[in-house]
C-alpha positions in Angstrom: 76.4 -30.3 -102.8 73.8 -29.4 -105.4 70.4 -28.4 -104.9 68.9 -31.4 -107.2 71.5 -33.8 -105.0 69.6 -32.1 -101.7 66.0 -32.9 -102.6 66.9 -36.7 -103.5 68.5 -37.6 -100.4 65.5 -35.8 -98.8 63.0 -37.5 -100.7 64.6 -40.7 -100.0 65.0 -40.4 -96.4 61.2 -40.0 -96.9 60.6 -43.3 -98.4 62.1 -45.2 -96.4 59.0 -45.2 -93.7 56.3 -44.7 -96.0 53.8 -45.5 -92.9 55.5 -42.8 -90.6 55.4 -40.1 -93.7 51.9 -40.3 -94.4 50.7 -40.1 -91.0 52.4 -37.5 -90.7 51.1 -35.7 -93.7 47.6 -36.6 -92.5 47.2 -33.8 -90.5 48.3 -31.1 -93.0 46.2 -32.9 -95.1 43.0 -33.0 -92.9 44.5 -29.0 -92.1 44.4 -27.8 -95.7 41.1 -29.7 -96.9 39.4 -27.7 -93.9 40.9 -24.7 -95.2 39.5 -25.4 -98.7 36.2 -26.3 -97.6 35.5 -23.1 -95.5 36.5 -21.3 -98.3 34.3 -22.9 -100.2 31.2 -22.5 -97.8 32.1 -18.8 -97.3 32.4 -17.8 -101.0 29.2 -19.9 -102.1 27.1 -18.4 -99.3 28.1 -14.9 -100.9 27.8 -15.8 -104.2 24.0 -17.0 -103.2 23.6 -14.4 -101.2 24.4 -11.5 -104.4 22.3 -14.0 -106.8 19.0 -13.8 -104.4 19.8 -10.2 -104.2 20.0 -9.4 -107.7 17.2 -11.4 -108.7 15.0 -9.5 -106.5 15.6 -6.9 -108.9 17.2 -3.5 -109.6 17.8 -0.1 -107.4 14.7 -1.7 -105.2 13.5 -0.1 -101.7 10.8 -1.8 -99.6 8.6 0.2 -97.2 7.0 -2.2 -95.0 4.4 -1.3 -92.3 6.4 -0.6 -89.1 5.0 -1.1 -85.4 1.8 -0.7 -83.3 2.2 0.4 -80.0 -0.9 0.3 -77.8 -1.0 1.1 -74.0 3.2 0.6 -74.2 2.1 -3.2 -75.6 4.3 -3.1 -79.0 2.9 -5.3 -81.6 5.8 -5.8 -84.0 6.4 -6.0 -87.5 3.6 -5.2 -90.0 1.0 -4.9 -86.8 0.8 -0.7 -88.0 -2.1 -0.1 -90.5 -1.2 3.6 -91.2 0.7 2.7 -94.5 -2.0 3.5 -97.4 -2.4 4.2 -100.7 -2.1 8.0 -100.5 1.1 7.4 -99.0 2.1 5.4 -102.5 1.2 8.2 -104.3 2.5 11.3 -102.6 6.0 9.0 -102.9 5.6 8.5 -106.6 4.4 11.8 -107.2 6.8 14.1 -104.7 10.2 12.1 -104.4 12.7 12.6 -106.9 14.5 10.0 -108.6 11.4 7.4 -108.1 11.0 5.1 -111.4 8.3 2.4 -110.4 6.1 1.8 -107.5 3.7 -0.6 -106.6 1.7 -0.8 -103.1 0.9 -4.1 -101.5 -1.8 -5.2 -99.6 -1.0 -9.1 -98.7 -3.0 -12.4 -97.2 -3.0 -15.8 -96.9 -5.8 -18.0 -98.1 -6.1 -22.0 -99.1 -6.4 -21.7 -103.2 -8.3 -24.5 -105.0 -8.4 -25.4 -108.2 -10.4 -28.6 -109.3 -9.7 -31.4 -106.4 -5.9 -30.2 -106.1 -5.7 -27.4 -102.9 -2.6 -25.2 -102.1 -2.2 -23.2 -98.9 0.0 -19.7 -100.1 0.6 -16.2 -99.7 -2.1 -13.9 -102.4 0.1 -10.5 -102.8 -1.8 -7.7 -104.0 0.3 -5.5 -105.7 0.6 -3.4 -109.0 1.1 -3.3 -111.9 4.7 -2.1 -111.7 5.7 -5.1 -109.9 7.2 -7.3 -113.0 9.5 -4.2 -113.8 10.5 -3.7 -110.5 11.6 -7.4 -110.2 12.4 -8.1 -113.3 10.3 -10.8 -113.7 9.2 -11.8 -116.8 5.7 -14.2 -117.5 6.6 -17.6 -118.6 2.5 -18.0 -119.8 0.3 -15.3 -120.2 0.7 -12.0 -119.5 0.7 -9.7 -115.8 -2.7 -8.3 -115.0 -3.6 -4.2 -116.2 -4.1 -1.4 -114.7 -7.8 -1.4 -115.8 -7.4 -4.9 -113.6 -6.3 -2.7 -110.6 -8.6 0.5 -110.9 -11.8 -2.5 -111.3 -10.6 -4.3 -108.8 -11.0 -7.2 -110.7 -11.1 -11.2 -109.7 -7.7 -12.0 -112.2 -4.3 -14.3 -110.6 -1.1 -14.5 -111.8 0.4 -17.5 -110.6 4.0 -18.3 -109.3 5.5 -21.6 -110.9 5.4 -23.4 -107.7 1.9 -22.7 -107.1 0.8 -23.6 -110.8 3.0 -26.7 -110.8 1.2 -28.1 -107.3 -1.8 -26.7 -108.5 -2.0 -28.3 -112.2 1.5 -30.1 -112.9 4.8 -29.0 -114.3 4.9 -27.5 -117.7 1.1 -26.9 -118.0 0.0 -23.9 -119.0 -3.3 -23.0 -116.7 -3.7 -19.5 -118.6 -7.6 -18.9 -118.5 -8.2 -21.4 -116.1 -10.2 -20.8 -112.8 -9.3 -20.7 -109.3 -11.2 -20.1 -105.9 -9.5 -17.9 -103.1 -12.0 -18.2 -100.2 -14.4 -19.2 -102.2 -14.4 -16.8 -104.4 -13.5 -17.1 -108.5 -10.6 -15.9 -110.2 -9.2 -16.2 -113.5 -5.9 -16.7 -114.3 -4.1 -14.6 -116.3 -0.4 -15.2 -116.4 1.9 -17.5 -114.7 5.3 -15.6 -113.6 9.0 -17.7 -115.0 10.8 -19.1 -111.7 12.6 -16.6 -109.7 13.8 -18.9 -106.4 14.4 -17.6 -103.0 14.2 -14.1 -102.1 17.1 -12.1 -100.0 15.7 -12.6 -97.0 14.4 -16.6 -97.3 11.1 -16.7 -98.8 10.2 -18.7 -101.6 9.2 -15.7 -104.0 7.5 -18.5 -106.5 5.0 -19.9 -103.6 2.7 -16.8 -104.1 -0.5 -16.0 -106.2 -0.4 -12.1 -107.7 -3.9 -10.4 -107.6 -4.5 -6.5 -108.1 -3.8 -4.5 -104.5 -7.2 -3.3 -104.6 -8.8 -6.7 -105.5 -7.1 -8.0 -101.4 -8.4 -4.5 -100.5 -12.3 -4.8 -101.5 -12.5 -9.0 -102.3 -10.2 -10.6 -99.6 -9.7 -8.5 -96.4 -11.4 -5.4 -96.6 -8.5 -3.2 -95.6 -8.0 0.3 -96.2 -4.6 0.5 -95.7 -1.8 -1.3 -97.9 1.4 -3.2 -95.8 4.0 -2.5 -98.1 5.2 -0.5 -100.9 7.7 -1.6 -103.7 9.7 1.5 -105.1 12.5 1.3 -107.9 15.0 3.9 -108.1 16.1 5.4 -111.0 19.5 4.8 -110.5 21.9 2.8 -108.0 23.4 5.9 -106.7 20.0 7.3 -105.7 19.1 4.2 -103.8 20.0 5.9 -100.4 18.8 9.3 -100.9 15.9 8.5 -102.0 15.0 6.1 -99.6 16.1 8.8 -97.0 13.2 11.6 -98.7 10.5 8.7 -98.1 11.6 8.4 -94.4 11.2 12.3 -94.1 7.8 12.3 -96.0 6.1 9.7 -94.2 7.1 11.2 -91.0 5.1 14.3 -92.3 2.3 12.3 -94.0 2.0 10.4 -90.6 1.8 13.7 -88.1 5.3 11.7 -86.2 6.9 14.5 -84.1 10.8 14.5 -83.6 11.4 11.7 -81.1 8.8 9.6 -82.1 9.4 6.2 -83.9 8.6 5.2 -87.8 5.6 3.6 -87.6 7.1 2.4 -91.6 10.4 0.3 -92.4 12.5 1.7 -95.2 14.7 -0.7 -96.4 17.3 -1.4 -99.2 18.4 -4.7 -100.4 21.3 -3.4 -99.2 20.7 -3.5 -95.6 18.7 -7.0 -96.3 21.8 -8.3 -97.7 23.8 -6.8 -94.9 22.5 -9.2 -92.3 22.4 -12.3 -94.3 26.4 -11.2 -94.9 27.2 -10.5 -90.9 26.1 -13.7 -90.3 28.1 -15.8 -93.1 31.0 -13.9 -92.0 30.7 -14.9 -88.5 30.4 -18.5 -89.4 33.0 -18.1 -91.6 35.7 -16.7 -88.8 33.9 -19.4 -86.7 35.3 -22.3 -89.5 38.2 -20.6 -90.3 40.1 -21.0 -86.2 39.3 -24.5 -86.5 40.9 -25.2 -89.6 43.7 -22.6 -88.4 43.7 -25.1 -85.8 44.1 -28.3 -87.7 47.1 -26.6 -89.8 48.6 -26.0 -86.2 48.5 -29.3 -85.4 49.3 -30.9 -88.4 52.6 -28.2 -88.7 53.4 -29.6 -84.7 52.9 -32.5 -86.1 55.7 -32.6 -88.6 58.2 -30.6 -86.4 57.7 -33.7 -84.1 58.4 -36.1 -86.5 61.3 -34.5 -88.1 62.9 -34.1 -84.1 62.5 -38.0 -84.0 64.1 -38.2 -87.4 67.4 -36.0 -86.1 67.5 -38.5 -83.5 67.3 -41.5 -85.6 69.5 -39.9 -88.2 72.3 -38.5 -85.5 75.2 -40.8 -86.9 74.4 -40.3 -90.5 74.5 -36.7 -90.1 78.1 -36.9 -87.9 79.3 -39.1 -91.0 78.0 -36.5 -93.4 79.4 -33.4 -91.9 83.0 -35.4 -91.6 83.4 -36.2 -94.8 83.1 -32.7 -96.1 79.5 -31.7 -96.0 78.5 -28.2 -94.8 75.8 -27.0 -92.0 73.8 -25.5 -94.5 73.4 -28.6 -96.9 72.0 -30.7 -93.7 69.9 -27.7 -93.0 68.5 -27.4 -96.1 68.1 -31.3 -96.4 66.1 -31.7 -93.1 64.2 -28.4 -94.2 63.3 -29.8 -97.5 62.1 -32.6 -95.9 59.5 -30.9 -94.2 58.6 -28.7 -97.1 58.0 -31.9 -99.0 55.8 -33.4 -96.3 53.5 -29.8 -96.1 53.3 -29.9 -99.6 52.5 -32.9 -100.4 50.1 -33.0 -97.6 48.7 -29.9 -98.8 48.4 -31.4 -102.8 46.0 -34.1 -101.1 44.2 -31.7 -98.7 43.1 -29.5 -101.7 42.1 -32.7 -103.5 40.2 -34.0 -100.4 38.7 -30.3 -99.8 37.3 -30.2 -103.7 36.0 -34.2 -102.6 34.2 -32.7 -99.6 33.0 -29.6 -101.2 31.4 -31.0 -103.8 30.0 -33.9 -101.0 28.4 -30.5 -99.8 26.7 -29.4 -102.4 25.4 -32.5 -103.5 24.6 -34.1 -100.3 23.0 -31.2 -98.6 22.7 -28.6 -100.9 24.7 -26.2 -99.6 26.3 -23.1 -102.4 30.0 -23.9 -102.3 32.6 -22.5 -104.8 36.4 -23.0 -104.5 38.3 -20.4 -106.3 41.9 -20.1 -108.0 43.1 -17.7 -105.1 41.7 -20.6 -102.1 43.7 -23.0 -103.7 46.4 -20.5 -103.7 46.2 -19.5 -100.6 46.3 -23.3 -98.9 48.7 -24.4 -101.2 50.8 -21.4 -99.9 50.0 -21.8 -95.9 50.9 -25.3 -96.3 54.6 -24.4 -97.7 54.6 -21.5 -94.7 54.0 -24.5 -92.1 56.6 -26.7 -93.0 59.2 -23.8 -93.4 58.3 -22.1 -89.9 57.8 -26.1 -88.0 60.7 -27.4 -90.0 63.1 -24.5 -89.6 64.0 -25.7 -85.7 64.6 -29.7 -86.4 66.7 -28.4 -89.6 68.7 -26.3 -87.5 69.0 -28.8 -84.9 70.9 -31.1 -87.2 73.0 -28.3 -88.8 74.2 -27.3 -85.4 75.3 -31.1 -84.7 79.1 -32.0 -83.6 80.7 -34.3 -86.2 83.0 -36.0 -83.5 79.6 -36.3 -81.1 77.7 -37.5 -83.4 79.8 -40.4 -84.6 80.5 -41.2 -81.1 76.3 -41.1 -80.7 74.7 -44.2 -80.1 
């Protein structure tokens, strides 16, 4: 019997109980969707993950003010005030392979500007920052570094703060401002960067000089973070190990004591988000490994019910001259045809929900060529390996006994 002779009696022993065929198909369906969509999640989440990370800008290390330990009582994050400007300095000045620095002294404050109020984060930085970053000004320009060394009252704004502040697509460029009641001009308003690596909203912030939080806002001395660009990718790592070893120097920190500093790369940022996405990801994956199971037990069950059904055509088959292999393949085909099928509307239902996703919640999804590959080819696997026993079943079948079969 030909091949083309084997798929139409298979697809026709199919049709004839349309109902029973696609429920049966329903669970490779529901199986191959849920493959689709975690695939989808997963590879959105990373592709949001290496957006956020390279708009945060190029080669960049953050050194962040490390912990406080008083009378064993450890303060946290950021509660150390031994991070200063010197510190910025000796790093620009003595670490190879440093390109662009810029310290960071860092508040909060309610921001007023005519009746219109905004509660946001004012980062004190330098002048460096917009190269760091790569962060161009939409209006205006960044503040100078006659700005920093007068520690003058001048804002750049972020685009969320100027659009609650004054309205979208206004241009607030010499306008005036009050931060705790004091006056500042604005000087620039920074283009829309979106969320940082690690969550914050990076356009929800007001830019002032470092020195201007240091002498106007807080009056601190020290500075919580500094920004530092490498000159390279590959000198990311060693450079950021030199400023670990010179601020255990600059800070008198004897072997076996704690950084009272952070040191980190956007590497290791990115790291955690990554773990975590991955870990969801495995999570989602077992239960749409599980759905395929059921949906592959699903169609072995059915296709048992059909040998049963089917026992006297197969008998009358075999007598009149067909082989073991030709019902084998017919019954496998069968099943083929049901996981691929199934698995043609599963991808179409997984785009559906995908999409659902993204507009819906807003979640990053992105389905590529190789996830519909990869479904498309777990679906054909699951009707060859749950279909292979019924199709043998029938193969193995006794002409005589299965006339005689009632």
């Amino acid at each position: 019997m030909t091949v083309f002779m084997t798929f139409r009696i298979a697809f026709k022993s199919l049709g004839r109980n349309k109902l029973r065929t696609a429920l049966t198909m329903l669970g490779m369906i529901i199986g191959v969707a849920a493959v689709i969509t975690v695939v989808a999640l997963g590879q959105g989440a990373q592709e949001s993950i290496e957006t956020q990370i390279r708009s945060a800008g190029t080669n960049l290390i953050t050194v962040n003010a490390g912990n406080f330990n008083m009378g064993g009582v450890r303060q946290g994050q950021g509660a150390a005030n031994t991070l200063t400007v010197e510190d910025a300095e000796a790093i620009r000045n003595e670490i190879q392979g440093v390109q662009y620095l810029a310290p960071g002294a860092n508040t909060r404050a309610q921001v007023i500007a005519g009746n219109q109020n905004w509660q946001t984060r004012i980062q004190g930085t330098d002048i460096d920052l917009p190269i760091i970053r790569a962060w161009p000004a939409k209006y205006g320009s960044f503040f100078t570094a006659q700005d920093v060394q007068s520690a003058a009252k001048v804002a750049v704004m972020g685009a969320v703060v100027t659009e609650t502040l004054f309205g979208a697509d206004v241009d607030p460029v010499g306008q005036i401002i009050r931060i705790r009641n004091q006056p500042f001009r604005i000087v620039g308003v920074m283009s829309r960067k979106g969320q940082a690596a690690m969550g914050e909203d990076q356009d929800d912030a007001i830019f002032v000089p470092y020195t201007t939080v240091q002498k106007k806002l807080t009056g601190q001395q020290h500075v919580n973070n500094i920004t530092v660009s490498a000159q390279s990718a590959t000198q990311v790592e060693s450079v950021a190990a030199q400023i670990t070893a010179l601020l255990r120097v600059r800070h008198n920190l004897l072997q076996g004591d704690p950084d009272d500093f952070m040191v980190r790369t956007l590497e290791e940022m990115a790291a955690v988000r990554s773990e975590a996405t991955r870990t969801m990801r495995a999570l989602l994956a077992s239960i749409a490994g599980v759905s395929l199971i059921v949906g592959g037990i699903g169609i072995m069950n059915i296709m048992l019910v059909s040998v049963t059904e089917r026992t006297r055509e197969i008998g009358l088959r075999l007598a009149i001259g067909a082989r073991g292999r030709d019902v084998l393949l017919q019954f496998l085909v069968e099943a083929i045809a049901l996981s691929l099928v199934g698995g043609a509307f599963g991808i179409g239902l997984g785009f559906g929900v995908s999409n659902g996703l993204t507009r819906v919640l807003e979640w990053p999804t992105f389905v590529s060529p190789d996830a519909i590959a990869v479904a498309f080819g777990v679906a054909a696997a699951t009707g060859v390996f749950f279909g292979f026993y019924p199709a043998r079943k029938a193969s193995g079948l006794d002409p005589i006994e299965a006339l005689r079969y009632e």
